[in-house]
C-alpha positions as CSV (number, residue, x, y, z in Angstrom):
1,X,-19.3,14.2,-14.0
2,X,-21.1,12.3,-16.8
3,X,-24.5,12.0,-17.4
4,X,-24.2,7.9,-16.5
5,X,-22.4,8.6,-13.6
6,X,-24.8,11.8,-12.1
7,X,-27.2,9.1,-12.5
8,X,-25.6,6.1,-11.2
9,X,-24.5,7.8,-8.2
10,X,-27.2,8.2,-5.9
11,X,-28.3,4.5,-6.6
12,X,-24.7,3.8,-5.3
13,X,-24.8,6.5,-2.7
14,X,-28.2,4.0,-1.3
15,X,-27.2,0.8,-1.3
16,X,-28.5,-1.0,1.9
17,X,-26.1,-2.2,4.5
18,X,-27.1,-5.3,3.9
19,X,-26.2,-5.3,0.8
20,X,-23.2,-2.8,0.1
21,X,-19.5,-3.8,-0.6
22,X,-16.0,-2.2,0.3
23,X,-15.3,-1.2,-3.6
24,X,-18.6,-0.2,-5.1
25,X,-18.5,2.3,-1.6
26,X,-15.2,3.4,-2.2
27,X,-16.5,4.2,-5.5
28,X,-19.6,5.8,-4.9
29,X,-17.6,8.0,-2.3
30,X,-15.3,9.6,-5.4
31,X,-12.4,7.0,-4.8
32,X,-10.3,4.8,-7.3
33,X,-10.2,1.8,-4.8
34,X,-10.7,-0.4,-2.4
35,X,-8.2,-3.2,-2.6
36,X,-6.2,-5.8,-1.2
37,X,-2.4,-7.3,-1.0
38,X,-2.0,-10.9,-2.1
39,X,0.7,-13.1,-2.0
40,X,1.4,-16.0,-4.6
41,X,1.3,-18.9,-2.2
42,X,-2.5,-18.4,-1.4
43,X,-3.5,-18.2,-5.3
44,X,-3.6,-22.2,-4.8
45,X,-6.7,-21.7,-2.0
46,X,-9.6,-21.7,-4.4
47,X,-12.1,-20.3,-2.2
48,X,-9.7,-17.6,-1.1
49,X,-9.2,-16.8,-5.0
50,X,-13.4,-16.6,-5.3
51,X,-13.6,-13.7,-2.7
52,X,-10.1,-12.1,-4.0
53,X,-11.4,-11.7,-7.7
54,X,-14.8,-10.4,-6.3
55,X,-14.6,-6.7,-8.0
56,X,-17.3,-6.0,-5.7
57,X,-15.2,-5.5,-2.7
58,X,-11.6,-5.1,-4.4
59,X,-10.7,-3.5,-7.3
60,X,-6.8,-3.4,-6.7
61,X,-4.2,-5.4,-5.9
62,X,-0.6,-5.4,-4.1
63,X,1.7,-8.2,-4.8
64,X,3.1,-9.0,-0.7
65,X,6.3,-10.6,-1.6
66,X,6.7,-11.1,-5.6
67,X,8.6,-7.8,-6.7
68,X,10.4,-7.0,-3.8
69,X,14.2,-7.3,-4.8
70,X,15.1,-10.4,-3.5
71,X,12.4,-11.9,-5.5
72,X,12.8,-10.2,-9.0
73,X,16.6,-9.7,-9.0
74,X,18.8,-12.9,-6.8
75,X,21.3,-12.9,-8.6
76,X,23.3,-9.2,-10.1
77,X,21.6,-8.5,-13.3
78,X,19.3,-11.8,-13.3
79,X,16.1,-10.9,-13.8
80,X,12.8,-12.8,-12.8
81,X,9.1,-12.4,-12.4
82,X,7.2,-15.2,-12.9
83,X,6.1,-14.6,-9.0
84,X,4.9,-11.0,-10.1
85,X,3.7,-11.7,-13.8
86,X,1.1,-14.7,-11.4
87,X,-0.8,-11.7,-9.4
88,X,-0.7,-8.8,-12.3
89,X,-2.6,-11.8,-14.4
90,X,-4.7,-12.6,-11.7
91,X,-5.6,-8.7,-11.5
92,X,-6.2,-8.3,-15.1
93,X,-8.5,-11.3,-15.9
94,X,-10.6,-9.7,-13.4
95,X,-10.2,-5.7,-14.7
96,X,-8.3,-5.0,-11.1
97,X,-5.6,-2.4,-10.8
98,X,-2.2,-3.1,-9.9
99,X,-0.2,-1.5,-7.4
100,X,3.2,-2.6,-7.9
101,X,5.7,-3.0,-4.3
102,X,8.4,-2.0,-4.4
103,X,11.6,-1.1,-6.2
104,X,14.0,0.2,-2.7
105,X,13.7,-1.1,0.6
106,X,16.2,-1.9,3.1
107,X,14.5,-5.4,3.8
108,X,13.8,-8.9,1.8
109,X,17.7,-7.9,-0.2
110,X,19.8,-10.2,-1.9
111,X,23.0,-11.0,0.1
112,X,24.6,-9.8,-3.4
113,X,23.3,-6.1,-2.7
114,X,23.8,-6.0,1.2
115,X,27.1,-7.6,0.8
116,X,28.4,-6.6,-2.2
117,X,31.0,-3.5,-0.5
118,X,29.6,-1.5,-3.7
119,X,31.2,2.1,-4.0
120,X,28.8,5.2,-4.4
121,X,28.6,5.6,-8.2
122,X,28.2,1.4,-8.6
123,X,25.3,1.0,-6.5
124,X,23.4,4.3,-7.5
125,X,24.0,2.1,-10.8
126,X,22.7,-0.7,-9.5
127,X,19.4,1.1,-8.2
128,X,19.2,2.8,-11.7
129,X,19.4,-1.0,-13.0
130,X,16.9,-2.6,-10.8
131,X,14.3,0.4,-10.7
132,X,14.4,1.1,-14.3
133,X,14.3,-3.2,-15.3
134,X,11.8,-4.1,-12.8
135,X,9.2,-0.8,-13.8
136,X,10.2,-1.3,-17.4
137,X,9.2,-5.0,-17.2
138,X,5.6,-3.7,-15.8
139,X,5.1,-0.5,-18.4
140,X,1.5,0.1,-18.9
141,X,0.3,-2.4,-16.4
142,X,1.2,-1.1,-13.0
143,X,-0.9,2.3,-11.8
144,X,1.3,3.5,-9.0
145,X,4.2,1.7,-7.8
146,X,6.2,2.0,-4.4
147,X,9.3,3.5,-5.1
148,X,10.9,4.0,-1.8
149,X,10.0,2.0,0.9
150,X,10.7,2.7,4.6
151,X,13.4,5.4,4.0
152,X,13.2,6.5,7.4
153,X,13.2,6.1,11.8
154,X,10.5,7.1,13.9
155,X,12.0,9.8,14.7
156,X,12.4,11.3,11.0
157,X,16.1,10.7,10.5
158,X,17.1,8.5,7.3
159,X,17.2,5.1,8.1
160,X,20.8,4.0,7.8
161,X,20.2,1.1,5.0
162,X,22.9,-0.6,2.1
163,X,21.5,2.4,0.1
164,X,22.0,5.9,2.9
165,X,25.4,4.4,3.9
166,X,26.4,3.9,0.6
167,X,24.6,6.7,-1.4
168,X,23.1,9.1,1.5
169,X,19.8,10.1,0.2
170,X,21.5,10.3,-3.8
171,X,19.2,6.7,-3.9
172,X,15.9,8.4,-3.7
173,X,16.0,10.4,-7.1
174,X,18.0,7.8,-8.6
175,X,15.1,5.3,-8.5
176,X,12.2,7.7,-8.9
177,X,14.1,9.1,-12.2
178,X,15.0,5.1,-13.2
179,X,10.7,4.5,-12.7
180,X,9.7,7.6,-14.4
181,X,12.1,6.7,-17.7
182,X,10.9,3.1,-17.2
183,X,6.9,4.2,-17.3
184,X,5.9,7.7,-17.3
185,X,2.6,6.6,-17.1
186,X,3.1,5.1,-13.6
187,X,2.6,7.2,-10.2
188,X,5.5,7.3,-8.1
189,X,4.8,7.0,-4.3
190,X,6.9,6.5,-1.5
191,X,5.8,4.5,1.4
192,X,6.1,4.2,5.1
193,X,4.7,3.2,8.5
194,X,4.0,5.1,11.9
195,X,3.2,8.0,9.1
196,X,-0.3,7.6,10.2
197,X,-0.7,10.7,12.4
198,X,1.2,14.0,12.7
199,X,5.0,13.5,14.2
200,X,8.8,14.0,13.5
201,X,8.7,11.0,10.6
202,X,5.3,12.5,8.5
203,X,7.2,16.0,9.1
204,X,10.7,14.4,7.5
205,X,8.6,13.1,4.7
206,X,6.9,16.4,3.8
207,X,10.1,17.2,3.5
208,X,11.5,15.0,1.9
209,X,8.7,15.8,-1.1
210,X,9.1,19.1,-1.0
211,X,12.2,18.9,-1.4
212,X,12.3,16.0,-4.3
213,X,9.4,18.5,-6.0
214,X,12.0,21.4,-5.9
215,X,14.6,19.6,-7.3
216,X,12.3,18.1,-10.6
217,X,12.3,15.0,-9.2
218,X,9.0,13.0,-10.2
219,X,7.0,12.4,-6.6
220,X,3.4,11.8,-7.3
221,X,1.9,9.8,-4.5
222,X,2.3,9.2,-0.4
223,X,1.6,5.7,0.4
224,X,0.8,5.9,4.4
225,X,0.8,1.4,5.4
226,X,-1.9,2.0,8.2
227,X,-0.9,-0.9,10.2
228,X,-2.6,-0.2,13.3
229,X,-3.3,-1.4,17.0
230,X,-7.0,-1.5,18.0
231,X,-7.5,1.6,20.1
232,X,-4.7,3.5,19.0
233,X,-5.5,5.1,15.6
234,X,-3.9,8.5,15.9
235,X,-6.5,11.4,16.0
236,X,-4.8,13.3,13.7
237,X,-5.3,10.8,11.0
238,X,-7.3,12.8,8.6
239,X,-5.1,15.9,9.4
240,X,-2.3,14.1,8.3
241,X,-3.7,12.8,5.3
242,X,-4.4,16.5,4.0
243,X,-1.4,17.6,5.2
244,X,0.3,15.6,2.7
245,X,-2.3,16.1,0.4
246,X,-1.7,19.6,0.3
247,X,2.3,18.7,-1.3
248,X,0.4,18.1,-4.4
249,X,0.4,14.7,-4.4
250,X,-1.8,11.8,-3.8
251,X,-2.3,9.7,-1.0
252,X,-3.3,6.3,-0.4
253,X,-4.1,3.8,2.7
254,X,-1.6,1.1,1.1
255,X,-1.0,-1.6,4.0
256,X,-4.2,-1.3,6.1
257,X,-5.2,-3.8,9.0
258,X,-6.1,-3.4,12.6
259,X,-4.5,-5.8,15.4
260,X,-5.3,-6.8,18.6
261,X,-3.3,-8.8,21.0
262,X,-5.1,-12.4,21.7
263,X,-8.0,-13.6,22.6
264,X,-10.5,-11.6,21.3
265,X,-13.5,-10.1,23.0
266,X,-16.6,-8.3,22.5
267,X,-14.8,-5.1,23.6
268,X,-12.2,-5.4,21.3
269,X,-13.8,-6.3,18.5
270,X,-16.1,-3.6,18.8
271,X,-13.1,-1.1,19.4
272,X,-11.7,-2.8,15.7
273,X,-14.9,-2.2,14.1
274,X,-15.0,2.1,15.2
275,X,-11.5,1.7,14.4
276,X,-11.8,0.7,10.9
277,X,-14.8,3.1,10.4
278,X,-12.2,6.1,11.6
279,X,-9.5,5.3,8.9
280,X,-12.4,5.5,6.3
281,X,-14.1,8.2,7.2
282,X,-10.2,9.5,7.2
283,X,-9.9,8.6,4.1
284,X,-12.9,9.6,2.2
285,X,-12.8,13.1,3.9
286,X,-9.6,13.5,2.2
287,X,-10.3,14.3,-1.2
288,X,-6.3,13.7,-2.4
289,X,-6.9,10.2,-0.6
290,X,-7.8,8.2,-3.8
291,X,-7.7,4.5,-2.5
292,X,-7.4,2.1,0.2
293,X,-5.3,-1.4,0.4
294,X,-6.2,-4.1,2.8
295,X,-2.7,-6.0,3.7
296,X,-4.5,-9.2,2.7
297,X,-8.3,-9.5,3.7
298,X,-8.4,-13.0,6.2
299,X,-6.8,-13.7,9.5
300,X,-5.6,-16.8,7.9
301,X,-2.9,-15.1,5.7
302,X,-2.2,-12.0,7.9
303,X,1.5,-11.4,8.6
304,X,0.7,-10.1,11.5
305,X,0.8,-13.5,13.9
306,X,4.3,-14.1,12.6
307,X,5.8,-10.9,13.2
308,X,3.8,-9.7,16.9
309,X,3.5,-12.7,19.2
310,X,1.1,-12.5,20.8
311,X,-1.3,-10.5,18.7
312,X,-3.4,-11.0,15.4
313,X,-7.2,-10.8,14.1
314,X,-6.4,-7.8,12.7
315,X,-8.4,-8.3,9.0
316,X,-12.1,-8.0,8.1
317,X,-12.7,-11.5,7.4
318,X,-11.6,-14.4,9.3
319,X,-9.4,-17.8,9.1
320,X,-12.7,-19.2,7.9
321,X,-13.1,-16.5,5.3
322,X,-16.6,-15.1,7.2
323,X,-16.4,-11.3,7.4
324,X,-16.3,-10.1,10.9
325,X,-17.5,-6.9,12.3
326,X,-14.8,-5.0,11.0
327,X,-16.2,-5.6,7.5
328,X,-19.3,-3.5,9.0
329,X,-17.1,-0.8,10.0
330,X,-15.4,-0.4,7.0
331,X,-19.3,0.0,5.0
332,X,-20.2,2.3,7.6
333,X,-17.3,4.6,7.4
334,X,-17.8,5.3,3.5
335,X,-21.7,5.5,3.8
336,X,-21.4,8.0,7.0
């Protein structure tokens, strides 16, 4: 610890409720972040961009949509990332860190990629391409990126995507090896839901590192999405998170938010709020957990609505961009 920092620290360690915001916390409890998703289409909403650069509250970033495959690569070898290049700009003006998503995922392909009949050595080729291009495109700018995204079922078997049915697992090193050449500066995490608490998928993920770890592979980080329903965060949460911890790798709340199913009331936003508080304190009891992500901060641009019928409210602030009582619960949980 420096000598600025042993002295900053307790200020930080005492800053009123009334007062305190979700990064400087973060901070003051010995994390990297507190951050937020963002998608290109909102950078338009100028009072959205005012809270989103605030450095107080996020210090990160997470493109939603803009460097997912179908985005950065539509056509075979056809490069683009003017979608991408919009939010790492956005991150830099304001001294934010960039967590770049994602290179492999079985969703939001190209009909070139899911259609294309590729043998075994041509699409592990194709991974190589895409991985190596898109990280390459990114070197020095990115701190951790999602490598793998959703490689597996609930119930820990290998989801049977373009890439297992093509490659079987021969996908995974591929692209961590193509991001590693392409930045070796760049953490390497791969990412998943319903990893939250202890079960068959976390267990097949373990796994899966150790086994990536013993084979040289480069695995440095376990991205765990956190999308939640209020009332049922697992209690095994911060277990979980040290159990992975203890791979020797980091860990990171990457796609957090907290849904309810419609209308709210008091008793469930009150539930949200302990619920919110729980992940934190999760996470900053977890000394391998080094950051939190929002999966964008308002109601009014949560993908939850569109993909749950039915269900939504599930961010700290509101369509009107007011910070509900979830904010609170998110203060509480890394000042407790």
């Amino acid at each position: 610890m420096t000598k600025t920092t042993s002295v900053l620290l307790p200020l930080l360690l005492s800053i009123p409720l009334s007062i305190a915001q979700l990064n400087t916390l973060a901070q003051a409890a010995g994390k990297l972040y507190f951050g937020t998703a963002t998608d290109n289409p909102e950078l338009t909403n100028t009072s959205y961009v005012a809270q989103l650069q605030n450095t107080l509250d996020f210090h990160q970033l997470t493109p939603a949509n803009s460097m997912k495959w179908d985005a950065t690569e539509p056509s075979q070898g056809v490069f683009t990332f003017n979608g991408g290049d919009q939010i790492v700009t956005q991150a830099k003006t304001h001294g934010q860190i960039m967590r770049g998503h994602n290179c492999v995922w079985h969703n939001q392909l190209p009909d070139w990629v899911t259609a294309g009949n590729f043998d075994n050595a041509t699409l592990l080729s194709i991974v190589q391409n895409h991985c190596g291009t898109l990280v390459g495109h990114y070197k020095g700018q990115i701190y951790a990126w999602d490598v793998i995204n959703e490689a597996f079922n609930d119930d820990g078997t290998f989801r049977e995507s373009v890439f297992f049915t093509t490659t079987g697992t021969s996908y995974i090193p591929t692209a961590l090896r193509a991001a590693r050449a392409a930045d070796p500066n760049a953490k390497l995490y791969i990412n998943d839901f319903n990893i939250e608490g202890t079960g068959a998928k976390s267990t097949a993920l373990a796994n899966l590192v150790k086994q990536l770890k013993a084979d040289g592979v480069p695995i440095d980080g376990i991205g765990v999405q956190t999308h939640l329903i209020v009332g049922e965060v697992p209690t095994t949460l911060q277990q979980n998170l040290q159990n992975f911890a203890d791979l020797g790798v980091e860990v990171a709340i990457t796609e957090l938010d907290i849904r309810m199913t419609l209308p709210e009331t008091p008793v469930l936003i009150a539930q949200q709020t302990a619920d919110y508080q729980t992940v934190i304190e999760a996470c900053k009891a977890v000394s391998g957990c080094i950051g939190v992500t929002l999966w964008d901060w308002t109601d009014k641009f949560s993908w939850v609505p569109g993909t749950f019928a039915g269900q939504g409210a599930a961010c700290p602030w509101d369509e009107n961009f007011l910070k509900k009582p979830a904010y609170q619960g998110i203060v509480e949980g890394w000042q407790s």
